[in-house]
KOLBAMAR-830628 format. One record per residue (C-alpha): residue number from 1; chain; x, y, z. Coordinates in Angstrom, 3 decimals. Each point is the difference from the previous one (the first is absolute). Example, Ala and Ser with C-alpha at 12.3 -4.5 7.8 and 13.67 -1.06 7.14 Angstrom:
BEGIN
> resi  chain  c1  c2  c3
> 1  A  12.300  -4.500  7.800
> 2  A  1.370  3.440  -0.660
***
This chain:
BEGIN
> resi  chain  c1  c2  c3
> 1  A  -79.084  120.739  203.304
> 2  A  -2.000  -2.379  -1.767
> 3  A  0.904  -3.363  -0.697
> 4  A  -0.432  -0.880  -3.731
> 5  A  -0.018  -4.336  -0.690
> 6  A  1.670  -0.138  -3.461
> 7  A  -0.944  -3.539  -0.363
> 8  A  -3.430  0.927  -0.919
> 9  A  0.021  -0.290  -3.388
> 10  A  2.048  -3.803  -0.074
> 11  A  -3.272  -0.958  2.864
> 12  A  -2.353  0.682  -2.768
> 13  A  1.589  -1.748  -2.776
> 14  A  0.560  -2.873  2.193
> 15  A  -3.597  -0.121  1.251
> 16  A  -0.912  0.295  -3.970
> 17  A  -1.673  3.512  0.760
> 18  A  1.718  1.583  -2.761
> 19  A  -2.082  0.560  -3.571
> 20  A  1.429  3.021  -1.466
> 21  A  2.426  2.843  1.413
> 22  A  1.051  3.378  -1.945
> 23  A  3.220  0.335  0.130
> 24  A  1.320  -2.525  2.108
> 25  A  3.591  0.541  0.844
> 26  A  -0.780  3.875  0.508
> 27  A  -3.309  -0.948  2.092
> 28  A  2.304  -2.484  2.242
> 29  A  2.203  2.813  0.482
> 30  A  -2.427  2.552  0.589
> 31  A  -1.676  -2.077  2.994
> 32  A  3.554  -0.980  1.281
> 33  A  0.516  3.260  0.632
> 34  A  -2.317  1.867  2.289
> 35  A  -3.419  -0.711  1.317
> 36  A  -2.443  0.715  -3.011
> 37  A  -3.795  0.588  0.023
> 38  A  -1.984  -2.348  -2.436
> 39  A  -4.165  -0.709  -0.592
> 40  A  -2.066  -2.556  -1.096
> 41  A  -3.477  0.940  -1.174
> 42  A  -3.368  -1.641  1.552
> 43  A  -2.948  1.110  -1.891
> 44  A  -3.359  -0.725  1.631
> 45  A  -2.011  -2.548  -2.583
> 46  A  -1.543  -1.633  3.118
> 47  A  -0.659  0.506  3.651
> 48  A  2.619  -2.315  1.052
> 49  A  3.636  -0.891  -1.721
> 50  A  0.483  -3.478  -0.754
> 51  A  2.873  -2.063  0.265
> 52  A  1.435  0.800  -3.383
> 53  A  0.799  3.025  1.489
> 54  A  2.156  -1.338  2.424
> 55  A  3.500  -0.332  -1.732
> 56  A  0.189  3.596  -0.631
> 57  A  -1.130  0.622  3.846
> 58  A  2.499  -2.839  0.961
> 59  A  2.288  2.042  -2.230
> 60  A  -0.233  3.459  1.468
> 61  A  0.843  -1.377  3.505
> 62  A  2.847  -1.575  -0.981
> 63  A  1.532  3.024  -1.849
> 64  A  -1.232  2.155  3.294
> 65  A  2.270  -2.979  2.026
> 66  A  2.978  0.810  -2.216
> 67  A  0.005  3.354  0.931
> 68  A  -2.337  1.798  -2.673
> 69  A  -3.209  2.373  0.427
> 70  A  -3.303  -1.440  -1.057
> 71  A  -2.606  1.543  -1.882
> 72  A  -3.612  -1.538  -0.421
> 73  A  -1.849  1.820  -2.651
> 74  A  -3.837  -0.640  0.353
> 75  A  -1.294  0.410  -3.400
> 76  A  -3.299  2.334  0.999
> 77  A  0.584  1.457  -3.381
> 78  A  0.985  -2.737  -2.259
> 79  A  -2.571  -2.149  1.588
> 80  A  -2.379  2.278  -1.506
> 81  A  1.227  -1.276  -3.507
> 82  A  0.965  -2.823  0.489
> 83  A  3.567  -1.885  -1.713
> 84  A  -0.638  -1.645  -3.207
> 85  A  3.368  -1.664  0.413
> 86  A  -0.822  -3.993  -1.232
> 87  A  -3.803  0.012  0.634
> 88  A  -1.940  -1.254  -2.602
> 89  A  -2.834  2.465  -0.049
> 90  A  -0.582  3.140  1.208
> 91  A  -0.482  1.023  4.034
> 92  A  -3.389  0.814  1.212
> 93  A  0.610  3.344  1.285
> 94  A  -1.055  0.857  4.055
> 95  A  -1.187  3.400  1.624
> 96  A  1.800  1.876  1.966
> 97  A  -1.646  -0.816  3.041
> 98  A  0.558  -3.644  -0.512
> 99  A  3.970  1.014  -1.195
> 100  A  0.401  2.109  3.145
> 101  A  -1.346  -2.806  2.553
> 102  A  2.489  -2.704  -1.336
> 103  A  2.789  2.237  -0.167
> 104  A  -0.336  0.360  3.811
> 105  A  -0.343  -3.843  0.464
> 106  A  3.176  -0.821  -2.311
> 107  A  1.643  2.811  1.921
> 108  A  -0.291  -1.750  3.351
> 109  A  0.817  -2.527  -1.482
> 110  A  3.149  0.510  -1.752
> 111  A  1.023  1.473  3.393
> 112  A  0.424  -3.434  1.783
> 113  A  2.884  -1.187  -1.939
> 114  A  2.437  3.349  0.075
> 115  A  1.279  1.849  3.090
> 116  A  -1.258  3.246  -0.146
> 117  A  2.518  0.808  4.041
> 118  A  3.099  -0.398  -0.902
> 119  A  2.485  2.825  -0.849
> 120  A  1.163  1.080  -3.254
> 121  A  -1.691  -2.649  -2.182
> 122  A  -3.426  -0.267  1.631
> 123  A  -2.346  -0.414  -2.537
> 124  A  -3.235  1.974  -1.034
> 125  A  -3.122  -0.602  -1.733
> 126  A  -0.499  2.149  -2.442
> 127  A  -3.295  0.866  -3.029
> 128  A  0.682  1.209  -3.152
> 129  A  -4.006  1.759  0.209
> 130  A  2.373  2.746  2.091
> 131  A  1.485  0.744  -3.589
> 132  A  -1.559  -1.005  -2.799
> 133  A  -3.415  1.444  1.524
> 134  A  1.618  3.442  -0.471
> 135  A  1.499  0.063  -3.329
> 136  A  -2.255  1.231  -2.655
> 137  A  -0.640  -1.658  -3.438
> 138  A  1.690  3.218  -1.670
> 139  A  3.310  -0.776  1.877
> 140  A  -0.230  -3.675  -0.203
> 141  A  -0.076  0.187  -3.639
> 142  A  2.795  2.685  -0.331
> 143  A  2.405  -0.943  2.812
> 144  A  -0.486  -3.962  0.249
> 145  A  -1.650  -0.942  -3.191
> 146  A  2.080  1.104  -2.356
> 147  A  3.126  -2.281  0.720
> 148  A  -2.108  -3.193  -0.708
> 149  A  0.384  -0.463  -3.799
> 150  A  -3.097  -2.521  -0.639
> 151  A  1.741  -2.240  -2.421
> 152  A  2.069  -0.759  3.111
> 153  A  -2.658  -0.767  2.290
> 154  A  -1.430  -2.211  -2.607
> 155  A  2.690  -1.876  0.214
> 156  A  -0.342  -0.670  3.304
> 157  A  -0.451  -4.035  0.191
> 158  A  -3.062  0.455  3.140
> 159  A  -1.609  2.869  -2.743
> 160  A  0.720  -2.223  -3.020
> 161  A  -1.715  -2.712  1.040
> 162  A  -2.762  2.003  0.579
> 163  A  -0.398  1.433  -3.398
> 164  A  0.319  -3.337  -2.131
> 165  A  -2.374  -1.923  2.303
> 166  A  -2.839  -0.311  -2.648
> 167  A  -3.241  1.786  0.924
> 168  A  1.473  1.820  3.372
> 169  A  2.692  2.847  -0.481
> 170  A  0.608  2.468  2.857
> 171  A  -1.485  3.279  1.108
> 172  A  1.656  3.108  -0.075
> 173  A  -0.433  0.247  3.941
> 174  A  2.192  -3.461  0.259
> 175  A  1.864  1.222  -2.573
> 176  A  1.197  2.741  2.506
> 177  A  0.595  -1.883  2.782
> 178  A  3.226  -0.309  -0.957
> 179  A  1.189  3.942  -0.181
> 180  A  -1.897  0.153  3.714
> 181  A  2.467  -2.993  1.450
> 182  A  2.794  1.812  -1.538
> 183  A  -1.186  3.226  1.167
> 184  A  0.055  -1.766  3.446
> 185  A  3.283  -1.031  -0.285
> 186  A  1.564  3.715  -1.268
> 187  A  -1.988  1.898  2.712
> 188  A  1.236  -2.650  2.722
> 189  A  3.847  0.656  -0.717
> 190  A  -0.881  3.812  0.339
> 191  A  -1.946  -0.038  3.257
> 192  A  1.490  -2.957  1.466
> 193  A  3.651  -0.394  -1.853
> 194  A  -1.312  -3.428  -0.608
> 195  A  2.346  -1.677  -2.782
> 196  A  -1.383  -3.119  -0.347
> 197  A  -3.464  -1.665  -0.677
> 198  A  -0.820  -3.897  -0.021
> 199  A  -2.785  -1.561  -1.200
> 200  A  -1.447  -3.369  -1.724
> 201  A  1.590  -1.097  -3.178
> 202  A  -3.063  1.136  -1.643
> 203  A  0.897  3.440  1.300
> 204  A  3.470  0.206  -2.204
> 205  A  -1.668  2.406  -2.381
> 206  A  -1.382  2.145  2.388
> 207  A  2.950  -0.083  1.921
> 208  A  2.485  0.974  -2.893
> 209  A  -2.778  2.795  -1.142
> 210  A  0.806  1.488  3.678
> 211  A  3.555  -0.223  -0.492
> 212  A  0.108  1.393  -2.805
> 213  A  -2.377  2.876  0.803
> 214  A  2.294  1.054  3.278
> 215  A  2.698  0.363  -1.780
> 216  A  -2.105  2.506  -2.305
> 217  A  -1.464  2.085  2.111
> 218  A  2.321  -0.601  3.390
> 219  A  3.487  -0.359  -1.894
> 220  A  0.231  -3.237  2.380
> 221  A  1.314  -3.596  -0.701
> 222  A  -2.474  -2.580  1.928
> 223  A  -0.153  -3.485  -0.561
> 224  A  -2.882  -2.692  0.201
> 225  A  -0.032  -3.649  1.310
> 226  A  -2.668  -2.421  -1.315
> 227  A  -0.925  -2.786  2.198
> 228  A  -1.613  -3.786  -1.746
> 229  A  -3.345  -0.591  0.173
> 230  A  -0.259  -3.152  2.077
> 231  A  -1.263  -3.184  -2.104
> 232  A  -0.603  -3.423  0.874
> 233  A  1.201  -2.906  -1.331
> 234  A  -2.972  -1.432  -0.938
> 235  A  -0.633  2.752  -2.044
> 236  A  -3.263  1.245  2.245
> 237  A  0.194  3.199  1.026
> 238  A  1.488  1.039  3.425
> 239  A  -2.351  1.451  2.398
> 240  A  -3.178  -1.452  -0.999
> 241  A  -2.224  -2.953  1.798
> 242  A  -3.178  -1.748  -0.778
> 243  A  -1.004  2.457  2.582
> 244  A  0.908  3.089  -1.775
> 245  A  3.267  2.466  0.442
> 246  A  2.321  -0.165  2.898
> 247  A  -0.762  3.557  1.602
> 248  A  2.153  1.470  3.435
> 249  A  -2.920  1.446  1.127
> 250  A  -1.252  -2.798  3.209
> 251  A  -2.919  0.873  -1.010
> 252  A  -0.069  -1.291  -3.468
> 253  A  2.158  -2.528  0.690
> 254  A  0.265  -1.298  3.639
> 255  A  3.655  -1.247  1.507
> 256  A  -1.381  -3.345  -0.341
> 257  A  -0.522  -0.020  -3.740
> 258  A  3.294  2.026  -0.837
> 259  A  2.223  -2.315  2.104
> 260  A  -1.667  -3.295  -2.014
> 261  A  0.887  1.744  -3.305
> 262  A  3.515  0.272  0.869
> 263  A  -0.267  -3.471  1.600
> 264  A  -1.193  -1.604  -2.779
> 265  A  2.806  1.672  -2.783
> 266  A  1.161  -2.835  -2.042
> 267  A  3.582  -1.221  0.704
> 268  A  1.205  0.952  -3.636
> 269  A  -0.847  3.926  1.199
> 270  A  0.282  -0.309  3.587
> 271  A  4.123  1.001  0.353
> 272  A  -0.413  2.881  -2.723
> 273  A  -2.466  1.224  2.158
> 274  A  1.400  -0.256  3.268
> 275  A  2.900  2.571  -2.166
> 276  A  -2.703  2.528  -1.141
> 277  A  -1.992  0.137  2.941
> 278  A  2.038  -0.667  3.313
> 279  A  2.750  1.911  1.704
> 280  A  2.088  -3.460  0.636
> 281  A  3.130  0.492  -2.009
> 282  A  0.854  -2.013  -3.255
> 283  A  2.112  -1.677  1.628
> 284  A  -1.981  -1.727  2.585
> 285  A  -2.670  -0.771  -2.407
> 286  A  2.754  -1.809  -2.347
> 287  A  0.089  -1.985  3.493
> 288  A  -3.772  -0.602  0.416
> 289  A  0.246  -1.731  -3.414
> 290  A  2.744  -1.396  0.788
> 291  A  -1.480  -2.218  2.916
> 292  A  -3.115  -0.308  -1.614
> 293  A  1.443  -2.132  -2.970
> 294  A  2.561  -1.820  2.325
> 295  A  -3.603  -0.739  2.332
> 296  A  -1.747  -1.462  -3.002
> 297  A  -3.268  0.589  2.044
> 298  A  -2.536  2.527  0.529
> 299  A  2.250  3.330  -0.340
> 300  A  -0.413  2.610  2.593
> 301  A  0.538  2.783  -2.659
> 302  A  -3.508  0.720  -0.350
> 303  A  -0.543  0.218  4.183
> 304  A  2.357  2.893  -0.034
> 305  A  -1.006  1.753  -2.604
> 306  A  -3.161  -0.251  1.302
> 307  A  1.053  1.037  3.204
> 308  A  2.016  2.448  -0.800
> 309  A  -2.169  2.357  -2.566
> 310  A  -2.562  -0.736  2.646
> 311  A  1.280  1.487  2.606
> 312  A  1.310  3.355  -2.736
> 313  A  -3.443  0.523  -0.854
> 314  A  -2.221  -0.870  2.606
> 315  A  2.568  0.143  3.442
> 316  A  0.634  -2.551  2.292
> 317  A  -3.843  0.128  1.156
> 318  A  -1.149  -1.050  -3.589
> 319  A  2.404  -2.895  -0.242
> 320  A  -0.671  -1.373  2.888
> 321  A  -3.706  -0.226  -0.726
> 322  A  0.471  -1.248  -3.292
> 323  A  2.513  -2.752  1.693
> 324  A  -2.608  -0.661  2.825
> 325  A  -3.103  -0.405  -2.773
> 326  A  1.768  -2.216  -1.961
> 327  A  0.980  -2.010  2.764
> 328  A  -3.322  -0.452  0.952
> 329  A  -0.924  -1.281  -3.070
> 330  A  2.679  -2.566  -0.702
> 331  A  -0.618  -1.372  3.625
> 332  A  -3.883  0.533  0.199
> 333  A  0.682  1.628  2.932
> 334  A  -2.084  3.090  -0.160
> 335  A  -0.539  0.795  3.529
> 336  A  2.865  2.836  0.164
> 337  A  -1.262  1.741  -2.947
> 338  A  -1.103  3.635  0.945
> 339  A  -2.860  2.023  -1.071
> 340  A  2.329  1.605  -2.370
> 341  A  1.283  -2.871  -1.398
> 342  A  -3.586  -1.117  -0.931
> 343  A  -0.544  3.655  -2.065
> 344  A  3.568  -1.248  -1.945
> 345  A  -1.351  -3.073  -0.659
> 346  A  -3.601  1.141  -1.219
> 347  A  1.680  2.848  -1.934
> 348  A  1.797  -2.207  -2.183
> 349  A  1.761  -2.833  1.767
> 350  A  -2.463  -2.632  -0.418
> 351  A  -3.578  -0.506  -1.894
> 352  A  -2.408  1.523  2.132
> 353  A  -3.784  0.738  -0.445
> 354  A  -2.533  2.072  2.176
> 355  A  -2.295  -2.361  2.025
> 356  A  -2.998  1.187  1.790
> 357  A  -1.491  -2.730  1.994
> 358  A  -3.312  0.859  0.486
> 359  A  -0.655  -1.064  -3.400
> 360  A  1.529  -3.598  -0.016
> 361  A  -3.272  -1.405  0.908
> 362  A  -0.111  -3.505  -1.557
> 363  A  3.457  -0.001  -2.021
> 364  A  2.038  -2.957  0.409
> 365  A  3.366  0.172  1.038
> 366  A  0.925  -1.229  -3.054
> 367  A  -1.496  2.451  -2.297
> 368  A  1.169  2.951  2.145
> 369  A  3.745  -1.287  -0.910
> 370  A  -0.437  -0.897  -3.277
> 371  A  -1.571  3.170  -0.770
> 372  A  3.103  1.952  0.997
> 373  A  2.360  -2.298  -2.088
> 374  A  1.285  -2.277  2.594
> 375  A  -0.808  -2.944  -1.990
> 376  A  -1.327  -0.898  -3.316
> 377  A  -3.312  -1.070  1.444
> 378  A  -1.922  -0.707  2.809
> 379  A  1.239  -3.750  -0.233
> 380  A  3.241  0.755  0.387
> 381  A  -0.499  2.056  3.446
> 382  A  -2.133  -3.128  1.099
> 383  A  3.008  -2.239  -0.536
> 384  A  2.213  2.383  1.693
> 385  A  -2.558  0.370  3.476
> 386  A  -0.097  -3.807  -0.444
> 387  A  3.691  -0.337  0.696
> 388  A  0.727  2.699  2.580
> 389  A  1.167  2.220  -2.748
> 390  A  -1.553  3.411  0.820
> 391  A  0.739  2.475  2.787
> 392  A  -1.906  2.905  0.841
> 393  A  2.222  2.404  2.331
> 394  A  2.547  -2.650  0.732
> 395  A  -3.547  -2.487  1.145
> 396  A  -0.483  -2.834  -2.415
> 397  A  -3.426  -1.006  -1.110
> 398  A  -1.203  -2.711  -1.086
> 399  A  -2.974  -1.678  -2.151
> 400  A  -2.488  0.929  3.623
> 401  A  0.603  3.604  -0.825
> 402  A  -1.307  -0.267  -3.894
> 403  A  -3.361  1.161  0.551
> 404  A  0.432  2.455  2.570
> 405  A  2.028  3.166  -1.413
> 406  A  -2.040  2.574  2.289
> 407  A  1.651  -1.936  2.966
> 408  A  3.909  -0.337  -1.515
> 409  A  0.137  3.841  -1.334
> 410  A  -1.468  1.415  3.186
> 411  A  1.100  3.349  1.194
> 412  A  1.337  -1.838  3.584
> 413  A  2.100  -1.827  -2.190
> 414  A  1.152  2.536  -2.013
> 415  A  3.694  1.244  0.524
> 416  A  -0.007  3.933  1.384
> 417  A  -3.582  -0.219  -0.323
> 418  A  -0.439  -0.445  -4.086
> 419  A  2.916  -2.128  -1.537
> 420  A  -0.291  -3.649  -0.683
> 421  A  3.279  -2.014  -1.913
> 422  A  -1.309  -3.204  -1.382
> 423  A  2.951  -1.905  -1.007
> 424  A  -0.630  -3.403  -2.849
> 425  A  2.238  -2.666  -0.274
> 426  A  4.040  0.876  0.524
> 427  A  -0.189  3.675  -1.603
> 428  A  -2.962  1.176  -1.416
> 429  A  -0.950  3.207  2.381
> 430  A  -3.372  2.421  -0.354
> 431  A  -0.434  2.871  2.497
> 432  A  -3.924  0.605  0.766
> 433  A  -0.701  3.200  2.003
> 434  A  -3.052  1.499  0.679
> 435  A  -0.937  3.909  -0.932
> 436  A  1.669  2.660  2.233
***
C-alpha cells in the first residue's frame, strides 16, 4: 500500500514554493488521499537546462517523496514553437534535427533528479512529439481549437503583454502554444490519469487553459500548482554571471564554477534559497539562520547550500572536486589538483588563455601577464616580481626571470604536460595552457 505524506502541501508553503494553486482545499484533499500522478513540462530551448529549471525538478522529487507519480514532459513538440509566455520578442524557431538532439540531452537529464525504480509512483519521461505529431490540423482545429474563445486568450497577462509591446506583437505559431500545453495537459489525464500539472508562475495561463480543456473533452477535474520564479534581492536576475548562464550540463558549466555561484549567493537570498533548492527541512534552515545571526561572523549558510545542490547535481564526485579546487586556490596549494580539475578551471573557473611557447621568443615576463589582464600594465607585474609576488605552478619568480619567458613557461614545467597557474599578489589567478 502506498504511503501518501499529507504534509506536502504545508512543506511548500513553508519553503515559500507556493505561487498559485486551483482549487486549493479540493487539491489538498485530492493529494491527501491516494498517490496521484502529476507533470511538469521541459521544453528543449537549449542543449542543456539551466538552473532556473531546478525548482520545478526539486519540486517533482519532492511530490515523488510524498508518495505521488512523476511525470517529465520533454517538450519535443512545443520546443518546436516555442512559449511566448513573458518574452519580449518573438523565439527564433530551430529544426527538427536540432529539436530532436536536445530533447534527448534534457531527457537524460531530467532523469537524474526523479526515481524512475521504485513501485507504484516511479516516474517516467515522457514527449508530447508522441501526440501532437499525430493529430492533424483538421482535428486540431475541430476537436481542440474550438474551446479556446480568442478574446480569452487575449486576455491572458503572458499574451497581453505581448500584443501592447509597441512594434513586436506575437505570431500566430506562439499564439498557439498555449492550446498545445493544454492539449498536453488533457491528453496526459487520459493516458496517464494524471490530475495535476505544475509549472512556473508564468505558466498560470497555460496551466488553467489545460484545466479547463480536460474537463471539456475528458469530463475530469485537475488542478495546477504554479511555482515563483526565483529573484534576487538585488534585483539582478537569478542564474546569470559575468560569465554567462548557470547551465547543469559539466560541460558548460564545470562543478567548480556551479559550486562558486552558490558560494557566492548574497546573505539577503542565501536562506530563501537553501528553502527552494535543498532537501534540508524548513525547520533546520530556520536553525542555520538562527546561528548565523547569533555568530555575527561569516555565516555558513552559503557552504551548505553550496554543498548541498552540489552534491544534487553533480554527486559526491563533483563536490568534492569543486571543494578540492577551491581549496587549492585559497591556500596556493595547487599540487593536489588533478588533470580534471585543471579542464574545470580552464572551462570557466578561472581566466585562462591558450599559450604556445614556441612563439614567446623575446616577450618579457611582464608583457606576457599584462597581456592576459593580470595587471594594468607591464609596471605593475614588475613591481609584483620585485616583491616575491608572482607564482608560476606554486614556484615564485622573481625580477631574474623577467626576460626569460621561454625558460618559466616551458613544457617540463608545465603541470600534466600543458597547464601553467600563475598566481599575482593575494588573489588574482590566470590559467595558461598550451594547445591539446
Amino acid at each position: 500500500m502506498m504511503v501518501v505524506n499529507n504534509d506536502l502541501i504545508a512543506d511548500l508553503q513553508a519553503r515559500g514554493l507556493i505561487a498559485q494553486m486551483s482549487s486549493e482545499d479540493e487539491l489538498a484533499k485530492h493529494l491527501s488521499e491516494g498517490s496521484r500522478t502529476l507533470y511538469c513540462g521541459f521544453d528543449p530551448t537549449a542543449d542543456s537546462l539551466h538552473i532556473g529549471s531546478l525548482v520545478p525538478l526539486l519540486t517533482l522529487k519532492r511530490f515523488q517523496l510524498a508518495g505521488h507519480k512523476p511525470l517529465a514532459l520533454v517538450g519535443g513538440a512545443t520546443g518546436l514553437i516555442g512559449d511566448p509566455s513573458f518574452k519580449a520578442q518573438e523565439r527564433q524557431l530551430n529544426t527538427p534535427e536540432v529539436v530532436a538532439g536536445w530533447v534527448d540531452k534534457i531527457r537524460a537529464q531530467v532523469s537524474q533528479f526523479v526515481d524512475f525504480d521504485c513501485g507504484q509512483n516511479s516516474a517516467e519521461v515522457v514527449n508530447n512529439l508522441d501526440w501532437i505529431g499525430k493529430i492533424n490540423v483538421l482535428d486540431f482545429l475541430r476537436d481542440v481549437g474550438k474551446h479556446f474563445a480568442v478574446n480569452a486568450m487575449i486576455q491572458k497577462e503572458s499574451v497581453k503583454q505581448r500584443i501592447e509591446r509597441e512594434g513586436e506583437g506575437i505570431s500566430f505559431t506562439e499564439f498557439t502554444y498555449m492550446i498545445l500545453q493544454s492539449y498536453d495537459f488533457a491528453e496526459l489525464n487520459k493516458r496517464n490519469d494524471c490530475t495535476l500539472q505544475i509549472g512556473g508562475s508564468d505558466q498560470w495561463g497555460n496551466i488553467t487553459g489545460g484545466i479547463d480543456l480536460s474537463r471539456r473533452l475528458n469530463r475530469s477535474q485537475v488542478f495546477g500548482l504554479t511555482l515563483p520564479l526565483v529573484t534576487k534581492a538585488d534585483g539582478t536576475k537569478f542564474g546569470k554571471t559575468e560569465a554567462g548562464t548557470i547551465w547543469l550540463d559539466p560541460a558548460k558549466t564545470s562543478p567548480y564554477a556551479f559550486y562558486q555561484f552558490w558560494l557566492n549567493t548574497a546573505d539577503a537570498d542565501v536562506y530563501k534559497f537553501l528553502k527552494f533548492f535543498t532537501f534540508l527541512s524548513p525547520a533546520e534552515i530556520d536553525e542555520i539562520e538562527a546561528a548565523d545571526k547569533a555568530a555575527q561572523g561569516r555565516p555558513q549558510a552559503q557552504a551548505i547550500l553550496a554543498r548541498e545542490v552540489t552534491r544534487l547535481i553533480h554527486g559526491q564526485g563533483g563536490l568534492t572536486a569543486a571543494e578540492r579546487i577551491t581549496e587549492a586556490l585559497f591556500s596556493g596549494d595547487d599540487e593536489q589538483l588533478s588533470a580534471e580539475d585543471y579542464a574545470q578551471l580552464q572551462l570557466d573557473g578561472l581566466p585562462s588563455s591558450v599559450l604556445d611557447p614556441s612563439t614567446l621568443g623575446e616577450t618579457p615576463l611582464t608583457q606576457v601577464l599584462a597581456d592576459a589582464g593580470m595587471a594594468a600594465s607591464g609596471k605593475q607585474v614588475k613591481d609584483a616580481l620585485g616583491r616575491n609576488a608572482v607564482f608560476i605552478n606554486g614556484q615564485p619568480v622573481g625580477l631574474d626571470d623577467m626576460m626569460n619567458s621561454p625558460a618559466v613557461f616551458a613544457a617540463d614545467r608545465a603541470r600534466f604536460g600543458r597547464y601553467f597557474l600563475v598566481k599575482l599578489g593575494k588573489k588574482k589567478y590566470h590559467l595558461f595552457a598550451t594547445a591539446v
